[in-house]
PDB file with SEQRES, HELIX, SHEET and CRYST1 records, atoms N, CA, C and O in Angstrom:
SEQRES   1 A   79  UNK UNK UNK UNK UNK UNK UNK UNK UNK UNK UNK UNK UNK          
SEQRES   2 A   79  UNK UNK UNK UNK UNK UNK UNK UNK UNK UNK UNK UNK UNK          
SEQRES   3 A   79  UNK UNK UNK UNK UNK UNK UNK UNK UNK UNK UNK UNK UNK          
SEQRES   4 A   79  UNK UNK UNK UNK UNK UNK UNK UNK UNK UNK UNK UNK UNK          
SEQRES   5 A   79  UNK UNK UNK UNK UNK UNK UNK UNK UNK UNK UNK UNK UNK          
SEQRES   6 A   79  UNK UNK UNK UNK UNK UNK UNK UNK UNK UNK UNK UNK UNK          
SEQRES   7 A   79  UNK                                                          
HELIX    1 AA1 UNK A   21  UNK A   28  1                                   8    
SHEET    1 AA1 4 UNK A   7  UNK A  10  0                                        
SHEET    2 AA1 4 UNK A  40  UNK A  43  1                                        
SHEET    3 AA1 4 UNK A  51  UNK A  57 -1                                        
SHEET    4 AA1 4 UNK A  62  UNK A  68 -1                                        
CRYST1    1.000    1.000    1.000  90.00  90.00  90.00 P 1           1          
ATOM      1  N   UNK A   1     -28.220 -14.874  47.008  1.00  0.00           N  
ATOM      2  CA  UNK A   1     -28.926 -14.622  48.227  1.00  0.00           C  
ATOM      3  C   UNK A   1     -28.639 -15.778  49.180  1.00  0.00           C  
ATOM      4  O   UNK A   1     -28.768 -16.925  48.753  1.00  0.00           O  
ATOM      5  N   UNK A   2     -28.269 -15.566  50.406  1.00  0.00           N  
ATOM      6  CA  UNK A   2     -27.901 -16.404  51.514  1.00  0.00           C  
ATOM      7  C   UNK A   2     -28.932 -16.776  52.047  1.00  0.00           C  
ATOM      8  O   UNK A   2     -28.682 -17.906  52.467  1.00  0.00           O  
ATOM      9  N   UNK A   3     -30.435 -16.392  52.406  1.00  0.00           N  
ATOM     10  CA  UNK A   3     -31.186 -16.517  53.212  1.00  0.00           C  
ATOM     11  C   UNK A   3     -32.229 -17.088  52.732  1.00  0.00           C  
ATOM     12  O   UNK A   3     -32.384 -17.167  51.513  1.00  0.00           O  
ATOM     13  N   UNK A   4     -33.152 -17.598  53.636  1.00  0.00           N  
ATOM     14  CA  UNK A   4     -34.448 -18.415  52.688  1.00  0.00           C  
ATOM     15  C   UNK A   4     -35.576 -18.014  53.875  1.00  0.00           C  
ATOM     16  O   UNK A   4     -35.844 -18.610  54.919  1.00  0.00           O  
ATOM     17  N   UNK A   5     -36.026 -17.010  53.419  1.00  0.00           N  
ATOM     18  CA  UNK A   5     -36.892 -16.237  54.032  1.00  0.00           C  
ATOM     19  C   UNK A   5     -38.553 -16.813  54.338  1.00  0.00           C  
ATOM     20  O   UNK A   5     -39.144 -16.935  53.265  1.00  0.00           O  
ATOM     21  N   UNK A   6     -39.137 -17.065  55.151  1.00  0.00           N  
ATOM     22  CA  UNK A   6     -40.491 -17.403  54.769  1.00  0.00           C  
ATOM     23  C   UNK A   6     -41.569 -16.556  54.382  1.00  0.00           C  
ATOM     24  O   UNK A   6     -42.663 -16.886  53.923  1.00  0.00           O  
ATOM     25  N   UNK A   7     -41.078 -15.321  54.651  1.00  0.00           N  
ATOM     26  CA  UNK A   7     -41.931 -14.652  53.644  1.00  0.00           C  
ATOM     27  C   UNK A   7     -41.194 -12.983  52.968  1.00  0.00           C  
ATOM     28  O   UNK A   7     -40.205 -12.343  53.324  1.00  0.00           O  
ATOM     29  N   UNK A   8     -42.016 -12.793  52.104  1.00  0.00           N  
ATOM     30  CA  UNK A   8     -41.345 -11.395  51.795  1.00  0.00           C  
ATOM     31  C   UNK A   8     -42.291 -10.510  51.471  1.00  0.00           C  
ATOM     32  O   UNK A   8     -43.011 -10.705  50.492  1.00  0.00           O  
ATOM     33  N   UNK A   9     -42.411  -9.439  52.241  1.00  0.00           N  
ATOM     34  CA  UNK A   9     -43.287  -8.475  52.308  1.00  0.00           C  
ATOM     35  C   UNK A   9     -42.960  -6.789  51.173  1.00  0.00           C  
ATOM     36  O   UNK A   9     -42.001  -6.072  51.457  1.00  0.00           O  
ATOM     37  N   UNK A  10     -43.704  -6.505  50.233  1.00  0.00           N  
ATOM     38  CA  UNK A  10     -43.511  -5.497  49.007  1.00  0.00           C  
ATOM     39  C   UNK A  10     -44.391  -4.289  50.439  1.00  0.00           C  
ATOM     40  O   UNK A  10     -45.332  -4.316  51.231  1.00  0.00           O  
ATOM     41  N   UNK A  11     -43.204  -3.326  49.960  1.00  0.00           N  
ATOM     42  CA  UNK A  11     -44.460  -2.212  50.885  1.00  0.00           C  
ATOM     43  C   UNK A  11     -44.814  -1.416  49.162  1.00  0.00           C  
ATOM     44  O   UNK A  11     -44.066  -1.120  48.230  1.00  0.00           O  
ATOM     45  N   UNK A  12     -46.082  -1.310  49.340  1.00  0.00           N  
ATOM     46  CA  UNK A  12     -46.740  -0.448  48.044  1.00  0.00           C  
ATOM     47  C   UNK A  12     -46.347   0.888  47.722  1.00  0.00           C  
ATOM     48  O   UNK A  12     -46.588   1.192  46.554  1.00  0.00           O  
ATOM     49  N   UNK A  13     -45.830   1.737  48.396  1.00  0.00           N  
ATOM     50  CA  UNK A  13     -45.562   3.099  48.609  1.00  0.00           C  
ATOM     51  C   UNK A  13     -44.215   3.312  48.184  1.00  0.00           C  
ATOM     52  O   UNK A  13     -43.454   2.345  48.181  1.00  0.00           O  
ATOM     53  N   UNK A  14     -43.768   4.547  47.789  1.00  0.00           N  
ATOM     54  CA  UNK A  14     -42.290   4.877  47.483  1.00  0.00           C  
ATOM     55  C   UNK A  14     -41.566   5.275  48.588  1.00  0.00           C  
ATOM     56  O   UNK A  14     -42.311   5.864  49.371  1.00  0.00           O  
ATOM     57  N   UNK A  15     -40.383   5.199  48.998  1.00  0.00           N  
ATOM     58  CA  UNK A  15     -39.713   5.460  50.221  1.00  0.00           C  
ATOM     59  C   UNK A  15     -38.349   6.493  49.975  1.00  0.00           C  
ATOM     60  O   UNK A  15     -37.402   6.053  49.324  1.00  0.00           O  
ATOM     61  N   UNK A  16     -38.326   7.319  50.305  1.00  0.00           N  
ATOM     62  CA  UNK A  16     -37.231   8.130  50.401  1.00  0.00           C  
ATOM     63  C   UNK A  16     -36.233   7.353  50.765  1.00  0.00           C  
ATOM     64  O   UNK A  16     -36.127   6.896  51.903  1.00  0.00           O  
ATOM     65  N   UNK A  17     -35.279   7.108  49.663  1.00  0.00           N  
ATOM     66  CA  UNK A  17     -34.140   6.253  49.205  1.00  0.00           C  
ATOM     67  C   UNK A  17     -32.769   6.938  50.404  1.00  0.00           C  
ATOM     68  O   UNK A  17     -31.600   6.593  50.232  1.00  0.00           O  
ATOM     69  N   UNK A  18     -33.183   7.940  51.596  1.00  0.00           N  
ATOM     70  CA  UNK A  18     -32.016   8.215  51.949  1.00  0.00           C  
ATOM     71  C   UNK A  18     -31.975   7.470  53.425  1.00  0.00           C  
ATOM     72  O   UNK A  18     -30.978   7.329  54.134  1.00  0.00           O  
ATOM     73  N   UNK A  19     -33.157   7.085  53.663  1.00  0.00           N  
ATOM     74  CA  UNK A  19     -33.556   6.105  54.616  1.00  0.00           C  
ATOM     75  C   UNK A  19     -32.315   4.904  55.009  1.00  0.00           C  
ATOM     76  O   UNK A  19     -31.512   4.610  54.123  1.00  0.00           O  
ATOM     77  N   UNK A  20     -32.266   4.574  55.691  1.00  0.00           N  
ATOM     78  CA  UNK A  20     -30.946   3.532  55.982  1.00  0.00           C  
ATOM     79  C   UNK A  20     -31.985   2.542  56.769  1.00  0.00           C  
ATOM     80  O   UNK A  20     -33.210   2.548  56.654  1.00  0.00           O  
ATOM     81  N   UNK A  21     -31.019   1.512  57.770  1.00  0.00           N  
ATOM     82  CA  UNK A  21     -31.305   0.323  58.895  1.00  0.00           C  
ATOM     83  C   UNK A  21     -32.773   1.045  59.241  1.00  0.00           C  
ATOM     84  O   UNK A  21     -33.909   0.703  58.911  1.00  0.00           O  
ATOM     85  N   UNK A  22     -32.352   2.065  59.956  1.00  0.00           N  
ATOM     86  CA  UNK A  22     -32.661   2.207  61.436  1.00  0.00           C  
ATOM     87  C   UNK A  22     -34.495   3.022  60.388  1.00  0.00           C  
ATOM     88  O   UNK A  22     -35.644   2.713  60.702  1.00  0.00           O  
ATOM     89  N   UNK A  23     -34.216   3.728  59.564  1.00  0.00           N  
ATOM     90  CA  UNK A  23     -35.444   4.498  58.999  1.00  0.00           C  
ATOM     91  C   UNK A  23     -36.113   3.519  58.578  1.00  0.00           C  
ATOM     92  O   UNK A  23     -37.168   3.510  59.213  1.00  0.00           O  
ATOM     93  N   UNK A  24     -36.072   2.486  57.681  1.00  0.00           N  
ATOM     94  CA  UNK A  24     -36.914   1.356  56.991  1.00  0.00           C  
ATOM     95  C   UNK A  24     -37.243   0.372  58.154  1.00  0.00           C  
ATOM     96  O   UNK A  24     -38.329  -0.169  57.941  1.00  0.00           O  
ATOM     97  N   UNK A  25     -36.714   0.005  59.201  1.00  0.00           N  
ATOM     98  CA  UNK A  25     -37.352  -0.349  60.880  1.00  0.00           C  
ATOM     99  C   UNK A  25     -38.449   0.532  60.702  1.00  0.00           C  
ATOM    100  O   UNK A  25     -39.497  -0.058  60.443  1.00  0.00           O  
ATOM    101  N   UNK A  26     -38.500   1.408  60.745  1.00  0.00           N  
ATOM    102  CA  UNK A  26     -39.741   2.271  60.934  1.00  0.00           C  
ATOM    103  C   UNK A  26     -40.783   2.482  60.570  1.00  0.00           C  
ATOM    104  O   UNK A  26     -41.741   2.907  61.216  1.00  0.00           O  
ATOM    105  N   UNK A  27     -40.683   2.088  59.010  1.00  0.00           N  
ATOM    106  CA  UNK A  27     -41.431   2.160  58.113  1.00  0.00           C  
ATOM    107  C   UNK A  27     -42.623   0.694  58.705  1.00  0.00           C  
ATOM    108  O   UNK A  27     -43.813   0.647  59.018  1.00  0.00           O  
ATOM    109  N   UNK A  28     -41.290  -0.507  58.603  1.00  0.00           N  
ATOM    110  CA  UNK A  28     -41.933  -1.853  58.515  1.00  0.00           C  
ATOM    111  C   UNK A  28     -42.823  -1.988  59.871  1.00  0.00           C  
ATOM    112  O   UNK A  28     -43.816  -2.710  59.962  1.00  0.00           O  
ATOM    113  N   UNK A  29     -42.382  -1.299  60.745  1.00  0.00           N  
ATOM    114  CA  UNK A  29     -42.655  -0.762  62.620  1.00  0.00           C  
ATOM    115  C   UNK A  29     -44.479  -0.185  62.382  1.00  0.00           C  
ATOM    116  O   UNK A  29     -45.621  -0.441  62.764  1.00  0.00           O  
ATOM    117  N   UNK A  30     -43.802   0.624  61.591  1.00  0.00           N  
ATOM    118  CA  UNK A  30     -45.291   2.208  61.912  1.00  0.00           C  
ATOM    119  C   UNK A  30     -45.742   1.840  60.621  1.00  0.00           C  
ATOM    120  O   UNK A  30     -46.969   1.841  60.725  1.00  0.00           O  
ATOM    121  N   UNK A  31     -45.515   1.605  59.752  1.00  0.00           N  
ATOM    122  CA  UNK A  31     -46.988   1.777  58.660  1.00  0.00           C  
ATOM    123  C   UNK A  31     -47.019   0.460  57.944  1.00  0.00           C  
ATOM    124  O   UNK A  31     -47.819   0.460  57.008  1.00  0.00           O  
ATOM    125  N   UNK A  32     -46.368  -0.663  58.127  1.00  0.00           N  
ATOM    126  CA  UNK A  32     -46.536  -2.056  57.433  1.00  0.00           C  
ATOM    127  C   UNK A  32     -47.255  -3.016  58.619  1.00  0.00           C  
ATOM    128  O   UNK A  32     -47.700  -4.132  58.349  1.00  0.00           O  
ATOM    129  N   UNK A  33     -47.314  -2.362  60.122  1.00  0.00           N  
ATOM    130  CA  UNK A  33     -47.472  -2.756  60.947  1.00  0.00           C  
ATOM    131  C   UNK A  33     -46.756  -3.990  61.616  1.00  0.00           C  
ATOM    132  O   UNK A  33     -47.285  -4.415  62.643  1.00  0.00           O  
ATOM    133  N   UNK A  34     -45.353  -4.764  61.054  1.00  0.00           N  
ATOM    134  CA  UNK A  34     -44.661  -5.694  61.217  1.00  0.00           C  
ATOM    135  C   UNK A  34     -43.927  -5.703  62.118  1.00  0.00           C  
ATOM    136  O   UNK A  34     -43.856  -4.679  62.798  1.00  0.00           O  
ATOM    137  N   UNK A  35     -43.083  -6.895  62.470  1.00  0.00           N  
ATOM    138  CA  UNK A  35     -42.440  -7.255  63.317  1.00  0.00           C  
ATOM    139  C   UNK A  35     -41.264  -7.444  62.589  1.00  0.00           C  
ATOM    140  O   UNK A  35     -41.014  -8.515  62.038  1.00  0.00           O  
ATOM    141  N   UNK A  36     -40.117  -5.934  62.530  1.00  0.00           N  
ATOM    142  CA  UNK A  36     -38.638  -6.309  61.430  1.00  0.00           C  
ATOM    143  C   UNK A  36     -37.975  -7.542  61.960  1.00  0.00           C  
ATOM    144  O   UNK A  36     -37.006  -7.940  61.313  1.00  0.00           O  
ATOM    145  N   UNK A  37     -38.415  -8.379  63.285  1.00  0.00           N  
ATOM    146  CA  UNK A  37     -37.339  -9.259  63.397  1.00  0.00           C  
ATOM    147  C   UNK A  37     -37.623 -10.798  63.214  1.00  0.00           C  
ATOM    148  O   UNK A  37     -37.126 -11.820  63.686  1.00  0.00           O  
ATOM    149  N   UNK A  38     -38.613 -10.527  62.345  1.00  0.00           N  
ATOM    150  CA  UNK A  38     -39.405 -11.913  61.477  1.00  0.00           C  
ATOM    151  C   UNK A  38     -38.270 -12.230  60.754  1.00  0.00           C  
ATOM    152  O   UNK A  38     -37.230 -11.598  60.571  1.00  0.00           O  
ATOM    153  N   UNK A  39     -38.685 -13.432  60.335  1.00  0.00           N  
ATOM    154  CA  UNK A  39     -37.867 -14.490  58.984  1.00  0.00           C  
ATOM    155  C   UNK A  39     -38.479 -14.235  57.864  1.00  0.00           C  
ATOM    156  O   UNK A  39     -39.278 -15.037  57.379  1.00  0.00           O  
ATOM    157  N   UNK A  40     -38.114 -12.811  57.177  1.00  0.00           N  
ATOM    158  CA  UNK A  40     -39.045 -12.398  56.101  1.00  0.00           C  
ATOM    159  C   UNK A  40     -37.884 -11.204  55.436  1.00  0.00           C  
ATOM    160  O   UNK A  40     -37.035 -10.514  55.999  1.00  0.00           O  
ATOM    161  N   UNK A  41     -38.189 -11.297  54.353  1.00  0.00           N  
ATOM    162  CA  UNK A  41     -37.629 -10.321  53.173  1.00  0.00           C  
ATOM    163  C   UNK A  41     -38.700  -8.547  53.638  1.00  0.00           C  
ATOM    164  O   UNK A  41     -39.900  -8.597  53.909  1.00  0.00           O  
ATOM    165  N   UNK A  42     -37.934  -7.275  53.616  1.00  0.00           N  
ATOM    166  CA  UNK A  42     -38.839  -6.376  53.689  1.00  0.00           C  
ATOM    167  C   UNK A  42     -38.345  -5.705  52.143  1.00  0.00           C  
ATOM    168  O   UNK A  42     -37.157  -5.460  51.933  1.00  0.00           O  
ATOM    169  N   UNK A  43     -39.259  -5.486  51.259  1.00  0.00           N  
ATOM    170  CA  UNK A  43     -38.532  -5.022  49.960  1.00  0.00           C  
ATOM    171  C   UNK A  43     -39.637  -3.454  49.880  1.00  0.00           C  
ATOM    172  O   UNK A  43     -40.850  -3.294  50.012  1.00  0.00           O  
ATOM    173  N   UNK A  44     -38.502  -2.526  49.605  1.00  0.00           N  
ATOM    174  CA  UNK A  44     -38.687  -1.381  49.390  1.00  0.00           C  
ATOM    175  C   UNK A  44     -38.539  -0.647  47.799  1.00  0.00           C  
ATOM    176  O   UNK A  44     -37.916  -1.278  46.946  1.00  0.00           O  
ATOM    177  N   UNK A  45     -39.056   0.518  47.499  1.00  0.00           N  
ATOM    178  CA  UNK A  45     -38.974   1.050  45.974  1.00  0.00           C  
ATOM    179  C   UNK A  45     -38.479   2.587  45.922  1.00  0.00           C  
ATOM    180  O   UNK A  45     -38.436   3.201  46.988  1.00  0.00           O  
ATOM    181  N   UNK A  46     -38.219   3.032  45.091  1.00  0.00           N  
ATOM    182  CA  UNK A  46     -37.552   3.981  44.935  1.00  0.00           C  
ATOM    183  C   UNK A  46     -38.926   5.444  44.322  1.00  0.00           C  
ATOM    184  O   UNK A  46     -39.435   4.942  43.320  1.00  0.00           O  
ATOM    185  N   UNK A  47     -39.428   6.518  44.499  1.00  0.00           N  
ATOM    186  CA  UNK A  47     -40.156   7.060  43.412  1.00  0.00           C  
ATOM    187  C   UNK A  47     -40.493   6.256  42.091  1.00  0.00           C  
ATOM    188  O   UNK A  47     -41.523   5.702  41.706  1.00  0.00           O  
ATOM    189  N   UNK A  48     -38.843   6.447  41.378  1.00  0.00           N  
ATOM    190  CA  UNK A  48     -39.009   6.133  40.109  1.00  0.00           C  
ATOM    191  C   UNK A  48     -38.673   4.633  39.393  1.00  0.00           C  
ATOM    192  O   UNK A  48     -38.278   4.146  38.333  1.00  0.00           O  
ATOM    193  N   UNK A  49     -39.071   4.302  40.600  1.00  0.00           N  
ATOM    194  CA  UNK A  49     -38.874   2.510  40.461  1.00  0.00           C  
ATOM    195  C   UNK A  49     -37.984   1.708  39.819  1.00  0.00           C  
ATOM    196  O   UNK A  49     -38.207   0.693  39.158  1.00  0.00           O  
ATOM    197  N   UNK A  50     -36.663   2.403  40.141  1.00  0.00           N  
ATOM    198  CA  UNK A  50     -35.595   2.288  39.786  1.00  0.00           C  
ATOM    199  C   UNK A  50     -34.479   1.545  40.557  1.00  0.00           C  
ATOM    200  O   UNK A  50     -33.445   1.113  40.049  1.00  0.00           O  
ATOM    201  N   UNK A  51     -34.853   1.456  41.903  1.00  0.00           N  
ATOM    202  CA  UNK A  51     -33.836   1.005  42.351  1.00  0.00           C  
ATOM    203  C   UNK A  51     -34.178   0.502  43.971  1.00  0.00           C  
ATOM    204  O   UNK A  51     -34.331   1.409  44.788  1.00  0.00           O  
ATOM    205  N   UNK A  52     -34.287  -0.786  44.403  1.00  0.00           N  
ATOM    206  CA  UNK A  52     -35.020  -1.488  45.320  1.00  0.00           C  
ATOM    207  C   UNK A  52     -33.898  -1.630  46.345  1.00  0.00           C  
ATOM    208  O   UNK A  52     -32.773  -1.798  45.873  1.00  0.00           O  
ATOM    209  N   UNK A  53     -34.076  -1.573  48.211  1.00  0.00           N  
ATOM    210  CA  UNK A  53     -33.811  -1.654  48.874  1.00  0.00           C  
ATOM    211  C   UNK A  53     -34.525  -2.977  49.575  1.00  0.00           C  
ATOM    212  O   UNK A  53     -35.742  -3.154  49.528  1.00  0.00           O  
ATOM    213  N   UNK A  54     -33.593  -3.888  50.240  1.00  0.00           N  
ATOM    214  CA  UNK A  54     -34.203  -5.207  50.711  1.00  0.00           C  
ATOM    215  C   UNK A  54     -33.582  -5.147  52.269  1.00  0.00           C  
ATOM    216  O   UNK A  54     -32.455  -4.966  52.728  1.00  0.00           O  
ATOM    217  N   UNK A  55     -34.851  -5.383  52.817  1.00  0.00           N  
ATOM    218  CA  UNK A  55     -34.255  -5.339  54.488  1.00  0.00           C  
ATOM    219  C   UNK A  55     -34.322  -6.780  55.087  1.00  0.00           C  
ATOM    220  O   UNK A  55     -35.192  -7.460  54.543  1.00  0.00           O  
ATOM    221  N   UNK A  56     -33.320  -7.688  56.497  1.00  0.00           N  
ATOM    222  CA  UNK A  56     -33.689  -8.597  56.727  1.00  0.00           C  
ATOM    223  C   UNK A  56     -32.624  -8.809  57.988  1.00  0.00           C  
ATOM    224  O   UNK A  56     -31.428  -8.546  57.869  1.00  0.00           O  
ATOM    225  N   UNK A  57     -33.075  -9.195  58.913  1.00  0.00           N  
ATOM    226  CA  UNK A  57     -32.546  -9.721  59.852  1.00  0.00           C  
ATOM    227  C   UNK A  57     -32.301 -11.192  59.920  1.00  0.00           C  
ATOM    228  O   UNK A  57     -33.065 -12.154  59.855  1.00  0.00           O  
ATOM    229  N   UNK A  58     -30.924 -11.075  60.080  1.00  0.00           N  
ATOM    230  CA  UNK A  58     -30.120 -12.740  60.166  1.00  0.00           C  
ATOM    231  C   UNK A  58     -29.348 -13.204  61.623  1.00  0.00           C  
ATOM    232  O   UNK A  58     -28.271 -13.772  61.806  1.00  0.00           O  
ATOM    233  N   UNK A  59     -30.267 -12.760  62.466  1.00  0.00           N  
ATOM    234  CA  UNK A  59     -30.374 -13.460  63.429  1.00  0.00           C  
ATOM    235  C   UNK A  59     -28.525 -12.917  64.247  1.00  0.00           C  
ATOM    236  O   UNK A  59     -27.941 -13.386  65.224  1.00  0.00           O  
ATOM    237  N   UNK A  60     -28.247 -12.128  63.578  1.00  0.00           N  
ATOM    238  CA  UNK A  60     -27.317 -11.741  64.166  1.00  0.00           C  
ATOM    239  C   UNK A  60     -27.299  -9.812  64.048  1.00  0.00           C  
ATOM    240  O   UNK A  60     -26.565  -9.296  64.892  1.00  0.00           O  
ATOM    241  N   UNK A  61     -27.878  -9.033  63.298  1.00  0.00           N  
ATOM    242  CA  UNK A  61     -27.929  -7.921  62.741  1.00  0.00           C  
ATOM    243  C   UNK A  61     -28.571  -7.809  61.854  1.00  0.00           C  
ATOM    244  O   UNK A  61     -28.680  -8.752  61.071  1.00  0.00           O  
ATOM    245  N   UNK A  62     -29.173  -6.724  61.663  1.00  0.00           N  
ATOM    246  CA  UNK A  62     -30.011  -6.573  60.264  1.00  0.00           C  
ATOM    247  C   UNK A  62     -29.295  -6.012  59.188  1.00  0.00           C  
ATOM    248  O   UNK A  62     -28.555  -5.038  59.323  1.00  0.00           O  
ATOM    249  N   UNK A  63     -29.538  -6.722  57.901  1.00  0.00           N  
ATOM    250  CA  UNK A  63     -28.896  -6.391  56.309  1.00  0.00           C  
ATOM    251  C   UNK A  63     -29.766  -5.561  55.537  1.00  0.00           C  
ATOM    252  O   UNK A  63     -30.995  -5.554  55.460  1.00  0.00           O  
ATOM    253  N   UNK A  64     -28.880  -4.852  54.971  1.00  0.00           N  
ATOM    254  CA  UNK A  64     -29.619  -3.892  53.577  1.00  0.00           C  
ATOM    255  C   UNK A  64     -28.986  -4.339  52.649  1.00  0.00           C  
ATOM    256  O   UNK A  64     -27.766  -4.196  52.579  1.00  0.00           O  
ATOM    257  N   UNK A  65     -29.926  -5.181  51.455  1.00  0.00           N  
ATOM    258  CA  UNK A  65     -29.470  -4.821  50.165  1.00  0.00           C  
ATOM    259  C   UNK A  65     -29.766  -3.786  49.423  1.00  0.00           C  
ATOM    260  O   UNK A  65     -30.722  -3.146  49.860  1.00  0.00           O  
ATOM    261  N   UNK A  66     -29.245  -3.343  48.358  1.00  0.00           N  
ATOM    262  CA  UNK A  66     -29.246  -2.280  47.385  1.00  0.00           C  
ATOM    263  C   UNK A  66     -29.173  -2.587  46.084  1.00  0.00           C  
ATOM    264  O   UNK A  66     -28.189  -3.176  45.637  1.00  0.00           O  
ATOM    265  N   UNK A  67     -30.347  -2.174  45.214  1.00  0.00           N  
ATOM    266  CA  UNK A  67     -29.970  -2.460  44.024  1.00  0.00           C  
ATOM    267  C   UNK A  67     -30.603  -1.581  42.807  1.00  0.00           C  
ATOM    268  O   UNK A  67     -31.816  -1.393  42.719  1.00  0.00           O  
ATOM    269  N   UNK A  68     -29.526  -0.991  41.750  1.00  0.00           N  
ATOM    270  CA  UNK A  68     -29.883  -0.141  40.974  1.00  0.00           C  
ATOM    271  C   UNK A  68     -30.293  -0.792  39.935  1.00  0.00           C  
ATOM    272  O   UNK A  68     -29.504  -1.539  39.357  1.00  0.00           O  
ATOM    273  N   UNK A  69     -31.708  -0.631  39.455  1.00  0.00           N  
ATOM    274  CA  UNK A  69     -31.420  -1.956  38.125  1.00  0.00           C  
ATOM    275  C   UNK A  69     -31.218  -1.058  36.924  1.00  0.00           C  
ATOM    276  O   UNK A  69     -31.353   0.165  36.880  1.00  0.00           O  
ATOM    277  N   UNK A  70     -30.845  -1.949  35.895  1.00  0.00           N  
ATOM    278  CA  UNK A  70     -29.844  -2.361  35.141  1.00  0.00           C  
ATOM    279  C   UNK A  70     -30.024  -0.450  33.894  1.00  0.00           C  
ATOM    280  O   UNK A  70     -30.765   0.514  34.081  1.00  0.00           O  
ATOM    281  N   UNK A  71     -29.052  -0.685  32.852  1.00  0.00           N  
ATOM    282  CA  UNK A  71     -28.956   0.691  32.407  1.00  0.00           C  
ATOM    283  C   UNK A  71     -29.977   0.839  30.867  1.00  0.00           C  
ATOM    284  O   UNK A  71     -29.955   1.644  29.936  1.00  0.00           O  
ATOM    285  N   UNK A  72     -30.871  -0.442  31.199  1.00  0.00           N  
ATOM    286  CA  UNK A  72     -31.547  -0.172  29.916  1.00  0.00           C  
ATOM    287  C   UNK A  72     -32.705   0.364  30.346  1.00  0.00           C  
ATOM    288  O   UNK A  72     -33.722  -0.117  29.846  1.00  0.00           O  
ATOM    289  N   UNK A  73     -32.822   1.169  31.081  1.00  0.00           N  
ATOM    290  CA  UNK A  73     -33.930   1.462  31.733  1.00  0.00           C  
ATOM    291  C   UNK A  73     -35.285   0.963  32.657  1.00  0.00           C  
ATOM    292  O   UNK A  73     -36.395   1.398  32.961  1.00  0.00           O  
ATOM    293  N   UNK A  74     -34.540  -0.096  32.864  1.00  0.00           N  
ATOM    294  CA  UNK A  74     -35.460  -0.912  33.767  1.00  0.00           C  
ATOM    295  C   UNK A  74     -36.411  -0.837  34.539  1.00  0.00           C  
ATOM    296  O   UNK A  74     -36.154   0.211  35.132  1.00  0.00           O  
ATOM    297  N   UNK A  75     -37.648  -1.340  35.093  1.00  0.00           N  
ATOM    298  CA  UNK A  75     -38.470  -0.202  35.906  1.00  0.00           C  
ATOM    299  C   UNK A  75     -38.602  -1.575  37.151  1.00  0.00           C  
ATOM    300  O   UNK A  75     -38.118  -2.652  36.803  1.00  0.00           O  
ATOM    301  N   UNK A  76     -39.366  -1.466  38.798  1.00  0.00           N  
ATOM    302  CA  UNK A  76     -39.563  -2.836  38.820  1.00  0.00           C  
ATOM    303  C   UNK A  76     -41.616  -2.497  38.889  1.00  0.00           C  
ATOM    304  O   UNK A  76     -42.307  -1.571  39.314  1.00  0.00           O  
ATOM    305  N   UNK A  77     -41.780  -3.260  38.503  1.00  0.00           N  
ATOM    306  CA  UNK A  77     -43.307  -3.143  38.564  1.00  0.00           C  
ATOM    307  C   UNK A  77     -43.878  -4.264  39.216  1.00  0.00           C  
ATOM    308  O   UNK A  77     -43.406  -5.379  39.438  1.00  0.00           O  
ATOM    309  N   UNK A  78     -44.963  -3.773  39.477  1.00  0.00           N  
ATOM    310  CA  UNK A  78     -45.673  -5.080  40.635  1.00  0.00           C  
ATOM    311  C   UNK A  78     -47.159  -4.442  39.903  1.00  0.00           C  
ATOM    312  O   UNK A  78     -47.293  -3.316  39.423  1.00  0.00           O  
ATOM    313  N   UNK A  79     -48.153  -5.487  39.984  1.00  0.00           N  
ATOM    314  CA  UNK A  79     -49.383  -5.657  39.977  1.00  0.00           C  
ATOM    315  C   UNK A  79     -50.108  -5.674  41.504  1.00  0.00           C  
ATOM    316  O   UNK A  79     -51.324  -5.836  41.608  1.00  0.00           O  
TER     317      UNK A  79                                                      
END                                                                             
């Protein structure tokens, strides 16, 4: 990871994984109530909590990571 974010925001809800840039703006916009062009991690979940989307603006464009975790069945869970 390149960036050192001051904060990173979990949205609680599952997000339709077909969502891109411009849809997860929206999300963080209209129902996280945020400002996407903070110095902050936006981390997203899949239904089956399988596979996390990370949003973040670097001051030049905003980045999506993607990540399927791993094949032992991994889940990500949060408390």
């Amino acid at each position: 990871m390149f960036v050192e974010p001051s904060d990173i925001y979990l949205y609680l809800g599952n997000v339709d994984f077909r969502k891109s840039i411009n849809g997860l703006i929206v999300v963080v916009e209209q129902q996280m109530e945020l400002n996407p062009f903070r110095d902050a991690l936006f981390v997203f979940c899949n239904k089956k909590r399988d596979k996390l989307k990370v949003l973040y603006w670097d001051k030049t464009g905003f980045a999506l990571w993607y990540k399927r975790l791993g094949a032992t069945r991994s889940r990500f869970v949060y408390c």
